[in-house]
C-alpha positions in Angstrom: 159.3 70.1 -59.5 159.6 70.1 -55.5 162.4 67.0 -54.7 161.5 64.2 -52.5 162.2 64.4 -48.8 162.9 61.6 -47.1 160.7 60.8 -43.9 163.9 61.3 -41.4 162.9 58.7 -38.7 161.5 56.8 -41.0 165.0 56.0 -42.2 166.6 55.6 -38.7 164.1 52.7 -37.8 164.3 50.6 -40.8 167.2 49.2 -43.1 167.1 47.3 -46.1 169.0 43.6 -45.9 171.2 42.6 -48.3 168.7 40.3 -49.9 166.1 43.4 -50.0 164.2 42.0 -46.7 163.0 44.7 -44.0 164.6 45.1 -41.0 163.9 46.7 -37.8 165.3 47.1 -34.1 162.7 46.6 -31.5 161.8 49.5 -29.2 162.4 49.8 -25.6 166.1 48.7 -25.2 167.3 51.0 -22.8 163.7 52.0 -20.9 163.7 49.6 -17.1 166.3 47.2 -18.4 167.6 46.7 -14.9 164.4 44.7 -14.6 164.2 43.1 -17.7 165.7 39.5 -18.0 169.2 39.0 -19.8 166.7 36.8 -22.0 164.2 39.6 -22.9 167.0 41.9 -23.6 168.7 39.9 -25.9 165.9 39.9 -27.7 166.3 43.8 -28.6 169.8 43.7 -30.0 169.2 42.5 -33.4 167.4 43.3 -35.9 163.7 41.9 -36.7 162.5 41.3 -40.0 159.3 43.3 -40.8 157.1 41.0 -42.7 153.7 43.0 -43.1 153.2 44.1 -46.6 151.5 47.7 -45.5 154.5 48.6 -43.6 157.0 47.6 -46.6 154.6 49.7 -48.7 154.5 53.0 -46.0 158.0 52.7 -45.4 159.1 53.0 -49.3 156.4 55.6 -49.5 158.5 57.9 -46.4 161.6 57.1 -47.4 162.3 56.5 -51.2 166.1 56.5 -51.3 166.7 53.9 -48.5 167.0 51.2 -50.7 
């Protein structure tokens, strides 16, 4: 039996909370930010809870041993 390989970027994008919640950084932080707002880049540096049960589902399919 073959092991399970873990979906690489899959497991850069998204971490697992404490309380077992999904989180991910938005995209585009450092693409034009001298044009962006301080406002609208704030807004990239934390991280986002992903609340769509399809990506939950993908993203424990990708990556099985992120939890």
């Amino acid at each position: 039996m073959p092991k399970i390989k873990t979906h690489k970027s899959t497991a850069k994008r998204f971490r697992y909370s404490s309380t077992g919640k999904l989180m991910r950084m938005r995209q585009g932080k450092g693409h034009l930010r001298r044009k962006k707002s301080p406002s609208v880049k704030a807004t990239y540096s934390y991280a986002h809870v992903t609340e769509s049960a399809g990506a939950r589902r993908r993203v424990k399919r990708l990556a099985p041993t992120l939890e």
